[in-house]
C-alpha positions in Angstrom: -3.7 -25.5 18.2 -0.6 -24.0 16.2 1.1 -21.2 18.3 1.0 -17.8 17.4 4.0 -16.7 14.9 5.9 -20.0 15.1 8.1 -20.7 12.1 5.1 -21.6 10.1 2.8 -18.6 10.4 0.5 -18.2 7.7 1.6 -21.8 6.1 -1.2 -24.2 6.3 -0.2 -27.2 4.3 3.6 -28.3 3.7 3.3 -27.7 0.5 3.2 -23.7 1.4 5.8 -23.9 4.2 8.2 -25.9 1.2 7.5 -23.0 -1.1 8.2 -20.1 1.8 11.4 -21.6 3.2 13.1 -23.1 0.3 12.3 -20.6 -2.4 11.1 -17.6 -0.7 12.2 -16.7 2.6 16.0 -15.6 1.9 15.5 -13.6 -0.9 16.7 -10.2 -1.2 13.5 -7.4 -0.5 13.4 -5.0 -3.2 11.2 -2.1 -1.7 10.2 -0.4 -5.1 8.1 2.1 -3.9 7.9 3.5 -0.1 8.3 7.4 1.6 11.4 6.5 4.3 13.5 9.3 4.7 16.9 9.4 2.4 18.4 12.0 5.2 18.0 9.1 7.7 19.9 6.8 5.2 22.6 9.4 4.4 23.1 10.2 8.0 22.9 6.6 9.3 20.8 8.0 12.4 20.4 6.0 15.3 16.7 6.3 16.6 16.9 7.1 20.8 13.9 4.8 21.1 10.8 3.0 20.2 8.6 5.4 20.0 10.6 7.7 17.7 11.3 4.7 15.1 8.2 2.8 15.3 5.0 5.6 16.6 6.4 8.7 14.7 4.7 9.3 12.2 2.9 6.0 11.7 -1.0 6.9 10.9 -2.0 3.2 11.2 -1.1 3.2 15.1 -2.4 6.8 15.4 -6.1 5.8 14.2 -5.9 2.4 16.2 -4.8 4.3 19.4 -7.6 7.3 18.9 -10.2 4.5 18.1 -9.2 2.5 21.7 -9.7 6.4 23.3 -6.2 7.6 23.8 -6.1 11.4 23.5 -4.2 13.3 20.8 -1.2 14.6 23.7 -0.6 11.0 24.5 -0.5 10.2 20.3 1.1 12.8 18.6 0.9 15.5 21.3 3.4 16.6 24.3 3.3 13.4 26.1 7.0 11.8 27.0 8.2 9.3 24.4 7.8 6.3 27.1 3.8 7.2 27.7 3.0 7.4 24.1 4.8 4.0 23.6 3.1 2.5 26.8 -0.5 3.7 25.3 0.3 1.6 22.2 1.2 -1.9 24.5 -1.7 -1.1 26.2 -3.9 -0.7 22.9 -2.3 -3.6 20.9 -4.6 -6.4 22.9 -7.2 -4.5 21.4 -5.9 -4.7 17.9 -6.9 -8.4 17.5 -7.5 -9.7 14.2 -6.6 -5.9 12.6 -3.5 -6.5 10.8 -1.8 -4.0 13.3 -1.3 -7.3 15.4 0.1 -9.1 13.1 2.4 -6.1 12.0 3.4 -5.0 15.6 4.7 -8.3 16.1 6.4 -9.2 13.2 8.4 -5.9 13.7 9.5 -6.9 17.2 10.5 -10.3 16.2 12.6 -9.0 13.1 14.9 -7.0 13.7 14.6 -7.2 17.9 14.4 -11.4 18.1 11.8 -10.7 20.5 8.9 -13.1 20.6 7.1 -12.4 23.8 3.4 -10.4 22.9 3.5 -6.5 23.4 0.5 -5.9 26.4 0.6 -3.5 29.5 2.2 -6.5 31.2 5.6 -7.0 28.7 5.7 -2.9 27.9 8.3 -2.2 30.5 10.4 -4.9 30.0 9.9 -4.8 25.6 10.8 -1.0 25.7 14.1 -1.7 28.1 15.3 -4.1 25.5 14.4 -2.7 22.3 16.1 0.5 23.4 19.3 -1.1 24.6 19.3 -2.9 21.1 18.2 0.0 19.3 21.3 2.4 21.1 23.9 0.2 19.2 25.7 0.4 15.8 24.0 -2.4 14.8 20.5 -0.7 14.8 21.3 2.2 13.1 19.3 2.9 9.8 22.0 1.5 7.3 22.5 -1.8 9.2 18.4 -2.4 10.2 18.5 -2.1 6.2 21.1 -4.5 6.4 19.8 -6.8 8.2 16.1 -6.8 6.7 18.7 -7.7 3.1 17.1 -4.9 1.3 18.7 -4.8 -2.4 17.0 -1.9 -3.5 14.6 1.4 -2.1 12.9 3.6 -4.2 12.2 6.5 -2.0 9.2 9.3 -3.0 10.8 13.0 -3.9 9.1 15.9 -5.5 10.5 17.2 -8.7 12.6 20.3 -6.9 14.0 18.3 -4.1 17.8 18.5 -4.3 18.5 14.8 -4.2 21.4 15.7 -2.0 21.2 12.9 0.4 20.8 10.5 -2.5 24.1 11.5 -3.9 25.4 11.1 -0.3 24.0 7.8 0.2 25.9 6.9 -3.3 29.0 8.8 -2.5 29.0 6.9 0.8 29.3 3.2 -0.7 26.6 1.9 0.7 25.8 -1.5 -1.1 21.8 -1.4 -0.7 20.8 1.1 -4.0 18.8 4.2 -3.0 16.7 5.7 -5.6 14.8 9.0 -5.8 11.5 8.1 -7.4 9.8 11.0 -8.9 6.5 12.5 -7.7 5.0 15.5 -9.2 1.9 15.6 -7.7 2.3 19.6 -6.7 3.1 20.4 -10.3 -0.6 19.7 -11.7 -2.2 20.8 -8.0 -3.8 24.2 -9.2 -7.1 23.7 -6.6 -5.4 26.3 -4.4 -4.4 29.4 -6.8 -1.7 30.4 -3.6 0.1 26.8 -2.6 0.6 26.5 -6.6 2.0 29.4 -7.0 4.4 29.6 -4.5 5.5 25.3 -5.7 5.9 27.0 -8.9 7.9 29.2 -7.9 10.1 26.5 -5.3 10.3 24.9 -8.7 11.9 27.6 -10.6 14.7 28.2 -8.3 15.6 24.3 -8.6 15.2 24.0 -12.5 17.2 27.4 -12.5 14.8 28.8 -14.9 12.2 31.6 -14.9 8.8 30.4 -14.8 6.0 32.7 -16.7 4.6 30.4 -18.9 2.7 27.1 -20.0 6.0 26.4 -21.7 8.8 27.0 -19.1 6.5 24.7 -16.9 7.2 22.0 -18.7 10.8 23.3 -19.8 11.5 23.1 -15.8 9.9 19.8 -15.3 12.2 18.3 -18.2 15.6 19.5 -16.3 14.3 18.4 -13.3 13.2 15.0 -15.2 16.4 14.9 -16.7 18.5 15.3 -13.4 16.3 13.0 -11.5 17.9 9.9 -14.1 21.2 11.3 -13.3 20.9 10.4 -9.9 19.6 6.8 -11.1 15.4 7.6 -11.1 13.8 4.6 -13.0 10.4 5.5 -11.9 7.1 7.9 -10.9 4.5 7.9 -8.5 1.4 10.0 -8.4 -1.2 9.9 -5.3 -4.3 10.5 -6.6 -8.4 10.5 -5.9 -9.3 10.2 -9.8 -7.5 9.8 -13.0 -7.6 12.8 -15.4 -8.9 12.1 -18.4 -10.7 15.7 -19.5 -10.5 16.4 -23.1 -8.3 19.9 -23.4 -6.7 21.7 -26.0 -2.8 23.1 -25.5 -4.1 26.5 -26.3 -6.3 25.8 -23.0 -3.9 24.3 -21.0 -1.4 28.0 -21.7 -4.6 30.3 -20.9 -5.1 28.0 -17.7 -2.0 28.1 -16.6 -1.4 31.9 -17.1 -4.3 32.6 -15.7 -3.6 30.8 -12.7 0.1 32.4 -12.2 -1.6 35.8 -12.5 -3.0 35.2 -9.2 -6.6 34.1 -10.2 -8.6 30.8 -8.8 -10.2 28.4 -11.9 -13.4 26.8 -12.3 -13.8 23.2 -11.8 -13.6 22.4 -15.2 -10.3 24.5 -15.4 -8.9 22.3 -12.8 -9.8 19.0 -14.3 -8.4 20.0 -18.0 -5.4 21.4 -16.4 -4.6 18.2 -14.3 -5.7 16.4 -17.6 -3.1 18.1 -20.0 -0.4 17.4 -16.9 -0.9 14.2 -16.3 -0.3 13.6 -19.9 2.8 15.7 -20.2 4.2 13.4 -17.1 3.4 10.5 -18.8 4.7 11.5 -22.1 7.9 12.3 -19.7 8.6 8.6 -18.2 8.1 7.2 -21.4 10.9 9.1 -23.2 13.0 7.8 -20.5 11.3 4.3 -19.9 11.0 4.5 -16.3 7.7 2.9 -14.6 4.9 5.3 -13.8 3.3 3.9 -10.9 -0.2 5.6 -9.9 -1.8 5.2 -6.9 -5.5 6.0 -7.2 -8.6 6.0 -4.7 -7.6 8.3 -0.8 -10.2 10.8 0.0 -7.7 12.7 2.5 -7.8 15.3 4.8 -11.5 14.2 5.9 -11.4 16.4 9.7 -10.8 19.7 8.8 -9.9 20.5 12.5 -6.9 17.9 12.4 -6.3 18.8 9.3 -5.8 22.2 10.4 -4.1 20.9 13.4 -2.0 18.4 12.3 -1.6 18.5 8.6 -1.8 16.1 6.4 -0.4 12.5 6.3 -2.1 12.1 10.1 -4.3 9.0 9.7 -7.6 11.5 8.4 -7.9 10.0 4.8 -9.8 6.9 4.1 -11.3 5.3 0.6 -13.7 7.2 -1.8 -16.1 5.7 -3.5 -15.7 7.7 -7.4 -16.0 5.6 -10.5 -12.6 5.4 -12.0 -12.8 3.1 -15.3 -14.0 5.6 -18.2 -11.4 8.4 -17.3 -8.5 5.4 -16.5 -9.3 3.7 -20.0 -9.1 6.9 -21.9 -5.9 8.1 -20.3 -4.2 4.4 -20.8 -5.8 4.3 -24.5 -4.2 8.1 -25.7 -1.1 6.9 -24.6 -1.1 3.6 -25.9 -2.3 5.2 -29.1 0.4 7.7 -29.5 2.5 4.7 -28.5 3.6 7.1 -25.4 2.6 4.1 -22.8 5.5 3.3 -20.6 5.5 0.3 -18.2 2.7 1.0 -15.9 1.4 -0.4 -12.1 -1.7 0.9 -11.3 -2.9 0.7 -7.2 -6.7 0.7 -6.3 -7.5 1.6 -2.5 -11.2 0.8 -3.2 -11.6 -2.9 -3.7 -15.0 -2.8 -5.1 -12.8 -2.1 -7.8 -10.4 -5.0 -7.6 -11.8 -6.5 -10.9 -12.0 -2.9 -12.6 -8.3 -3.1 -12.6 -7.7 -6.4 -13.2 -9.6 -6.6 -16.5 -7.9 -2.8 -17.4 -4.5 -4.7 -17.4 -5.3 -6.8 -20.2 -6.6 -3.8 -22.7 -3.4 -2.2 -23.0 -0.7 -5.0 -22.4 1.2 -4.6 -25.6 3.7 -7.8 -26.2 6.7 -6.6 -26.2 7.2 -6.2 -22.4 6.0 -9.7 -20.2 3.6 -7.9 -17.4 3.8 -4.6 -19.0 1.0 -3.0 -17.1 1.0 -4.4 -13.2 -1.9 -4.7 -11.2 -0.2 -3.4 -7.9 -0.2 -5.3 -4.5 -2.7 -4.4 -1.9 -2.1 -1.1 -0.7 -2.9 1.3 2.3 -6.1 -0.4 4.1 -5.8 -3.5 1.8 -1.9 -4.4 2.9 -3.1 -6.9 5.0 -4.1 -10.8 4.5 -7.5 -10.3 3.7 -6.8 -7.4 0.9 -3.6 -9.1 -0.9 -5.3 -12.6 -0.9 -8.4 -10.9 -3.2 -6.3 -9.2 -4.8 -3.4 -12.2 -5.9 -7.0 -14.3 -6.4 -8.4 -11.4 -8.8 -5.3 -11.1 -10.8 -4.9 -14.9 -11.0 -8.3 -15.5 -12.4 -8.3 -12.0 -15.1 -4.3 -11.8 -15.9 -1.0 -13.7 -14.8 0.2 -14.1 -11.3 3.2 -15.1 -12.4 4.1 -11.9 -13.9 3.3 -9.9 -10.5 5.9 -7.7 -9.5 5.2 -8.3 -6.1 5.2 -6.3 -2.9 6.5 -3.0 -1.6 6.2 -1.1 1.5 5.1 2.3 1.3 5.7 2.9 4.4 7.6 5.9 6.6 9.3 3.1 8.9 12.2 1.1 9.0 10.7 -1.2 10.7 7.9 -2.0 7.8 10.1 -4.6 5.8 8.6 -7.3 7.4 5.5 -6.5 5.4 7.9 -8.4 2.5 7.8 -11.4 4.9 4.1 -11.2 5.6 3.6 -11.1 2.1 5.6 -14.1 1.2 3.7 -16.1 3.4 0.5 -15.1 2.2 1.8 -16.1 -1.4 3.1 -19.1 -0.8 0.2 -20.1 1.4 -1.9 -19.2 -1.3 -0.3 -21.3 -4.0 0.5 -23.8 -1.7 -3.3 -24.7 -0.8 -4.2 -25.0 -4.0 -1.3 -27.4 -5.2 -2.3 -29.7 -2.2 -6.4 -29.2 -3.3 -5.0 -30.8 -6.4 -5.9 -27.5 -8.5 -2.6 -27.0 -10.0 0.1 -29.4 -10.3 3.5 -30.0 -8.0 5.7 -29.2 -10.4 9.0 -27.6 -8.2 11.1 -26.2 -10.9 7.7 -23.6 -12.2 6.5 -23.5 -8.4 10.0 -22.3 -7.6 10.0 -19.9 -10.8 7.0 -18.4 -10.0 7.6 -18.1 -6.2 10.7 -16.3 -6.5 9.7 -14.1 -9.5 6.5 -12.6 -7.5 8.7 -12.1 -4.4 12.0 -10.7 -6.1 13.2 -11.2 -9.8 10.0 -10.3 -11.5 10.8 -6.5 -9.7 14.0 -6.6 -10.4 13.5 -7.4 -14.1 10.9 -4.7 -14.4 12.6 -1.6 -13.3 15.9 -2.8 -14.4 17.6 -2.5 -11.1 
């Protein structure tokens, strides 16, 4: 019987613990895409406790602990910091064989070097030391950065934001890179006539500009685009259910948009040619400056409307819809690859019945000129986790090249996620490693080691020019 989280987790043959500790375990993490806070960074803050670093704002644990029966007070609610962290210990026995086990654990091992199992039994005396750990210089948010050897974050900021903290972070010398990644989600969001007006109008006052028409919309978003590189933005991110992919005429896209600025709510098919014609424009915008447009496809969010209403969004309400995405991807991917207006490109699924839908996409608009050019993302959301990045690697390996993978990111709030670079690692090398010792591909260490170490960290690196 192999003990839980030993040095060989994951690895099942020798082959795969060669590959993970020789050519995978020390590399640098470059977390490309994730949604930790760039104040945190800037300000170095030191986190009081456990719960404020690892249950704030972490949706996964919220579901998990509502699911086991904890009421909202003791989750999110007006319970003390030490109850809400003593409702997790006594929910994670609970959590077996959901990757929140395997998650909760990792994170207490790296950074805390604490191997015992989190349970009503160990809460006590796991909160006592984490704390004492986490009330020291060397767990504040630059050095658990530090000490996780993160190269590079690409943090998720909406086209006004100031970037102030960024230029802090810089100013600041600290040596891991901090990039604003651009997303401009709110910019095409015209469901709600009132919340896009008054983003329109949060936008104006950052792009310094006046905001009345069609055309100073995208006049703003080109400052802002423009300032965003200053500040060393190499790529986007959008969050979407659906692509957009409604046909639309520019003459449309001005009436919609006036109309909509007058005060007035459109009709569905309004919406979806709006969206449509900006979807495009951003598009059209990475590509001038080729920076990778990541798109993130598939949440149905905001599901209760009562904790919605209560909460807000981002409070573990969204799960995965079910909407056929392949006619509308294709013929947004195909007008831009024939304008030639297609910049590198990773596209995430959160549906997996669609793993092979994307996998097969890749290959229509990969161009030549750019190894990997358009990236099958890693599992993401409720597919992060053994099961989801092991269909995924095994989709992309049998439709596209695995060796061309730009690997993993968090996208995660926490800095306590990187360890999801380490799960990863393992589940790669594991993966490749079975099948070297089942005899399906041969033991060659110099392309093992290549391959290996691209997925996990050059490959990344290569890609967004970091």
């Amino acid at each position: 019987m192999k003990q839980f989280l030993d040095r060989d987790f994951i690895l099942e043959t020798e082959t795969a613990k060669k590959l993970y500790h020789e050519f995978a375990a020390d590399l640098p993490i470059i977390d490309y895409h994730c949604h930790i806070s760039p104040q945190e960074i800037a300000e170095d803050k030191q986190f009081k406790n456990m719960t404020q670093i690892w249950l704030n704002g972490d949706h996964y644990k919220w579901r998990a602990l509502r699911t086991n029966g904890i009421t909202e007070d003791k989750i999110t609610g007006e319970a003390s910091d030490w109850e809400k962290f003593e409702n997790w210990s006594a929910t994670v026995p609970y959590t077996l064989r959901n990757p929140l086990y395997h998650w909760t654990h990792l994170e207490l091992k790296k950074p805390f070097e604490i191997d015992k199992i989190l349970s009503p039994e160990t809460a006590e005396e796991i909160w006592t030391e984490c704390n004492a750990k986490l009330n020291t210089p060397e767990y504040s948010c630059k050095n658990l950065i530090r000490k996780a050897n993160v190269e590079v974050i690409g943090t998720t900021d909406d086209p006004a934001d100031s970037l102030e903290y960024h230029k802090a972070i810089k100013d600041s010398g600290f040596e891991t890179k901090v990039v604003p990644s651009w997303r401009p989600d709110k910019a095409m969001a015209v469901d709600n006539t009132t919340e896009y007006n008054e983003y329109i109008d949060k936008l104006a006052a950052s792009a310094e500009i006046t905001i009345s028409s069609f055309e100073d919309l995208l006049t703003a978003l080109q400052k802002r685009h423009d300032f965003f590189a200053e500040i060393g933005c190499k790529a986007s991110d959008h969050g979407l259910e659906q692509f957009f992919a409604t046909e639309y005429t520019n003459k449309e896209a001005t009436e919609i948009f006036t109309k909509v600025r007058k005060g007035n709510s459109l009709k569905e098919e309004e919406i979806l040619k709006f969206k449509s014609a900006m979807l495009y424009e951003f598009a059209v915008l990475d590509h001038s400056k080729g920076w990778v447009q990541q798109f993130h496809i598939g949440a149905i969010r905001n599901n209760n409307a009562g904790m919605f209403d209560k909460l807000g969004a981002d409070t573990g309400f969204d799960s995965i819809a079910d909407k056929l995405v392949a006619e509308d991807m294709s013929k947004f991917l195909n007008r831009l690859a024939t304008e030639k207006k297609l910049t590198k490109t990773i596209l995430y699924n959160l549906n997996p019945a669609h793993n092979e839908v994307y996998a097969t996409m890749l290959g229509n608009f990969q161009d030549g000129e750019i190894a990997g050019k358009i990236q099958w993302g890693s599992g993401w959301w409720f597919l992060d986790q053994k099961d989801g990045m092991e269909k995924q690697m095994n989709a992309l390996s049998n439709l596209g090249l695995l060796s061309r993978f730009v690997g993993m990111l968090t996208d995660s709030r926490s800095f306590l996620s990187y360890s999801r670079h380490e799960y990863f690692r393992r589940i790669l090398c594991n993966l490749i490693g079975n099948d070297v010792e089942k005899g399906l591909i041969p033991y060659n260490e110099k392309l093992l080691k290549e391959v290996v170490q691209g997925i996990c960290y050059y490959n990344a690196k290569n890609y967004f020019n970091f």
